[in-house]
C-alpha positions in Angstrom: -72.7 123.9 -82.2 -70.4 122.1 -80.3 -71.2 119.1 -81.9 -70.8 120.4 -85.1 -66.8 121.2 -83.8 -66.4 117.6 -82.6 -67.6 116.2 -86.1 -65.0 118.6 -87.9 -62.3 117.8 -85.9 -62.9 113.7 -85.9 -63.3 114.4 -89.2 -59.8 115.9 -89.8 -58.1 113.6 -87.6 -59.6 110.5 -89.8 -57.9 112.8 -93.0 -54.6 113.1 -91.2 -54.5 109.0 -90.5 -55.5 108.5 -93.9 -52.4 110.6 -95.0 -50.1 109.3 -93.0 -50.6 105.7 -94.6 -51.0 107.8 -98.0 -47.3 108.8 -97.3 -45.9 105.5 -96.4 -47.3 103.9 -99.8 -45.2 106.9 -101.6 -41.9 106.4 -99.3 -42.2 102.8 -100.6 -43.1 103.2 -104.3 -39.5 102.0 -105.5 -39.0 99.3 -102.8 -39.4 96.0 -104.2 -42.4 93.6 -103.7 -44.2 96.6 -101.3 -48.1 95.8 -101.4 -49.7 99.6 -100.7 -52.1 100.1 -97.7 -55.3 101.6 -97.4 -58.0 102.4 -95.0 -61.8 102.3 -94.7 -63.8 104.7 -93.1 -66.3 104.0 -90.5 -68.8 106.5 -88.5 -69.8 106.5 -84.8 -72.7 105.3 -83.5 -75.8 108.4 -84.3 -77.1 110.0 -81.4 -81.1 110.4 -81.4 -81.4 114.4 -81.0 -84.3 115.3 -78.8 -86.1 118.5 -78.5 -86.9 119.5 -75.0 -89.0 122.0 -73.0 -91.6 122.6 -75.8 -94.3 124.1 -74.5 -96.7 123.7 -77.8 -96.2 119.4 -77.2 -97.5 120.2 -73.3 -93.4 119.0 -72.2 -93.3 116.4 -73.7 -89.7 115.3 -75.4 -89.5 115.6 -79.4 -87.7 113.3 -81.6 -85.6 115.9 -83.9 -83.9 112.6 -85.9 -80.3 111.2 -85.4 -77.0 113.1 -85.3 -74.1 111.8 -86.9 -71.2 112.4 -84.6 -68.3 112.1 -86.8 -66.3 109.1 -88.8 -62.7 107.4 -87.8 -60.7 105.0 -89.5 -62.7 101.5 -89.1 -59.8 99.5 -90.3 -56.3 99.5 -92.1 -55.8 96.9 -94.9 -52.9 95.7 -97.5 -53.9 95.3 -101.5 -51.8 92.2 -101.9 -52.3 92.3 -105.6 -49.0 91.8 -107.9 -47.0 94.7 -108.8 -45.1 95.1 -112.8 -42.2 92.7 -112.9 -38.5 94.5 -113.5 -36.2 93.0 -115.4 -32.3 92.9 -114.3 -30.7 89.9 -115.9 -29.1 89.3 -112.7 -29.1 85.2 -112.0 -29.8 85.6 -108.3 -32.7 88.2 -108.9 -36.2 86.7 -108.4 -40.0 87.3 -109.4 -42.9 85.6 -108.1 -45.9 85.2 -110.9 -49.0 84.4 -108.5 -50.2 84.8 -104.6 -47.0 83.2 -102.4 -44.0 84.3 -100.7 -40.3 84.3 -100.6 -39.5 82.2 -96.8 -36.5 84.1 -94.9 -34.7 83.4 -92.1 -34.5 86.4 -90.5 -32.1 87.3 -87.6 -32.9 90.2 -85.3 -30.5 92.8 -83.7 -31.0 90.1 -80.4 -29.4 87.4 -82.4 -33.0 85.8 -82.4 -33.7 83.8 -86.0 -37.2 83.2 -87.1 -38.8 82.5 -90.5 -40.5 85.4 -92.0 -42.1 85.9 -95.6 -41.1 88.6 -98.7 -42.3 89.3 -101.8 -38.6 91.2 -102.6 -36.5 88.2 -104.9 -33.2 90.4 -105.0 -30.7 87.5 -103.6 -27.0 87.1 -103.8 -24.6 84.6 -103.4 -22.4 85.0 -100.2 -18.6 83.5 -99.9 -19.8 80.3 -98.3 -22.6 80.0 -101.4 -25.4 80.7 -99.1 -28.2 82.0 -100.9 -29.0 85.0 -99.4 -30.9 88.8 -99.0 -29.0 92.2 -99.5 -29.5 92.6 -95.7 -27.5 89.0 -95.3 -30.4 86.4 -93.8 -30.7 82.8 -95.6 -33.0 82.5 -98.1 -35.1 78.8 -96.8 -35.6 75.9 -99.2 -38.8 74.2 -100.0 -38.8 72.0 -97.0 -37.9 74.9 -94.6 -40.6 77.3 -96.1 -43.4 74.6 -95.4 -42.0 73.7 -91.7 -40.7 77.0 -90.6 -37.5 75.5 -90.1 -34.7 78.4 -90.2 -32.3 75.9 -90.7 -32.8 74.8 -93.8 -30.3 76.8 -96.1 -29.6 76.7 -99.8 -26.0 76.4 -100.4 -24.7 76.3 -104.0 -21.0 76.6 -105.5 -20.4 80.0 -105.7 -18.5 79.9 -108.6 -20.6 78.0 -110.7 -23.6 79.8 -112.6 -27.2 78.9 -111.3 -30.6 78.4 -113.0 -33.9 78.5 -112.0 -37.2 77.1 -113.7 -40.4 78.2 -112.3 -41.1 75.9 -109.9 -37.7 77.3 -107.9 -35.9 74.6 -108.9 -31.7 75.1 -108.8 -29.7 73.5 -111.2 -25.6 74.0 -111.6 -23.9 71.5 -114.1 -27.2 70.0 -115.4 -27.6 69.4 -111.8 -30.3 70.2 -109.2 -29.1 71.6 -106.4 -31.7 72.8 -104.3 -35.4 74.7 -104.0 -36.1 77.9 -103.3 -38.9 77.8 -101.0 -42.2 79.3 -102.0 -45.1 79.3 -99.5 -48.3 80.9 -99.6 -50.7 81.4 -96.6 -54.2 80.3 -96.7 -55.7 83.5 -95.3 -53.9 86.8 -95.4 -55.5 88.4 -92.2 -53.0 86.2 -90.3 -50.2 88.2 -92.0 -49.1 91.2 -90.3 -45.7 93.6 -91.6 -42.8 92.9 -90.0 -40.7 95.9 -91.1 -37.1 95.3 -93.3 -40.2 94.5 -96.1 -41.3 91.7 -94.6 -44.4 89.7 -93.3 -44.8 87.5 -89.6 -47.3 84.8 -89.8 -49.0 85.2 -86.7 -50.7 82.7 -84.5 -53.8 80.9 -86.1 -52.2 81.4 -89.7 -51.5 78.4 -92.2 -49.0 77.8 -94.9 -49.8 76.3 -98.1 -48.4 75.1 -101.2 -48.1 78.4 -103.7 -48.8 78.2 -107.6 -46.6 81.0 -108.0 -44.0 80.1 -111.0 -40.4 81.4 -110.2 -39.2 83.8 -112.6 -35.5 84.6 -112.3 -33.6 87.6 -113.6 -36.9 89.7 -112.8 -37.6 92.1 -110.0 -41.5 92.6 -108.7 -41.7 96.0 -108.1 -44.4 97.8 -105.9 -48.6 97.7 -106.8 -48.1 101.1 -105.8 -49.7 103.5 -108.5 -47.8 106.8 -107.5 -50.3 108.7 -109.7 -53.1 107.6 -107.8 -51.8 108.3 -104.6 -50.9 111.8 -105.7 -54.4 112.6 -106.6 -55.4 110.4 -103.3 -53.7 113.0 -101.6 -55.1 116.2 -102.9 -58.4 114.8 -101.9 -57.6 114.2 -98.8 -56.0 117.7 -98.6 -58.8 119.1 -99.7 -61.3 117.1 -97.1 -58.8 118.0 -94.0 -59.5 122.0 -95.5 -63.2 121.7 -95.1 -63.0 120.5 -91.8 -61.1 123.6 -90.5 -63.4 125.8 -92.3 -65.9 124.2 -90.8 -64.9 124.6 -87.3 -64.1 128.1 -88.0 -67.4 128.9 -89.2 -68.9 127.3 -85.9 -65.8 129.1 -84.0 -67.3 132.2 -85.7 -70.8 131.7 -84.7 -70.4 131.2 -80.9 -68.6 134.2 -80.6 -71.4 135.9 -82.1 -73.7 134.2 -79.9 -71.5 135.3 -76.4 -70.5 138.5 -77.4 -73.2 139.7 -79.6 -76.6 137.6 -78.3 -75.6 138.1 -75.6 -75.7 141.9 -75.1 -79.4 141.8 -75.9 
């Protein structure tokens, strides 16, 4: 019986992880370029249940079978699929059409600048003609997104209009004047979120040279399905439920069996 409570209750806390990423995916289903999360299920180790002092086998152990003793989250993941492309008609808005990454020099609250990787395209144009995020870092160029060197800045005339063709390429006046840096990474277990909807690269992980084509005045939103989740979330509702009736049934029967049984 006892068992049968710890079962239950892993069983509910595995629900309550599960909707705690659930929730995050919602609270990010109208950020741009947010790749959802999920998370697969994995069981402890079964226990081989033995019968013992049985008199009809003349004391010797039983084998009953195994006994499952409950499931946890084995492992959190990120779908890194492409979400539906918005479109804004703003020049300094970007979309990228294939697997790759935006590379941003990001700045901490230390002061500490370091290269990190975004699916969000919504740029603007600063006073010194910086290309840059809404929260102010410097959007890298080609050469900085496959070094990692934060230094290397796109700077364009501010007052002069920019396009892009899909391979990032800037032009002003017929001109080029600069690439906006597109990287991909050769295996996606060595990204890990950052926060401010960004990715690190951490240690082990390579960049590459990304296919994706550059599609400006466009917006990548979320691959969230909010639908999905919603009905995600019932489910998981309804799981957590049947766990506490669960233990309340086995709550139910050891009273029973010290206050009642136990009178005989």
């Amino acid at each position: 019986m006892v068992k049968g409570l710890y079962t239950a209750y892993t069983g509910m806390i595995n629900e309550q992880n599960r909707l705690d990423i659930l929730s995050n995916n919602l609270a990010n289903a109208d950020t741009n370029g947010y790749k959802k999360e999920g998370a697969t299920n994995q069981t402890f180790a079964d226990e081989l249940a033995i019968k013992i002092k049985d008199t009809s086998s003349y004391g010797m152990p039983q084998k009953l079978g195994t006994m499952s003793m409950g499931v946890h989250i084995g492992e959190t993941y990120t779908d890194y699929s492409q979400g539906n492309f918005r479109v804004t008609d703003n020049a300094t808005d970007f979309a990228l059409d294939g697997d790759g990454f935006f590379a941003i020099a990001y700045t901490d609250k230390a002061g500490n600048t370091s290269v990190k990787y975004s699916r969000d395209g919504a740029f603007v144009v600063n006073t010194a003609g910086y290309l840059v995020t809404k929260d102010g870092d410097y959007v890298l160029n080609q050469n900085g997104a496959m070094n990692a060197d934060a230094g290397a800045r796109i700077q364009v005339d501010p007052n002069v209009p920019i396009t892009v063709d899909e391979k990032g390429n800037i032009f002003q006046n017929n001109q080029q004047v600069g690439t906006i840096g597109v990287v991909d990474i050769a295996d996606y277990n060595y990204l890990a979120k950052y926060g401010e909807n960004m990715y690190d690269l951490v240690n082990g992980g390579v960049r590459q040279a990304s296919t994706a084509k550059v599609t400006q005045g466009c917006i990548e939103s979320s691959n969230i399905n909010v639908v999905s989740e919603m009905v995600n979330m019932i489910t998981i509702s309804r799981a957590f439920q049947a766990g506490q009736k669960v233990i309340n049934a086995v709550d139910e029967t050891l009273d029973k069996a010290v206050n009642q049984v136990g009178k005989v």
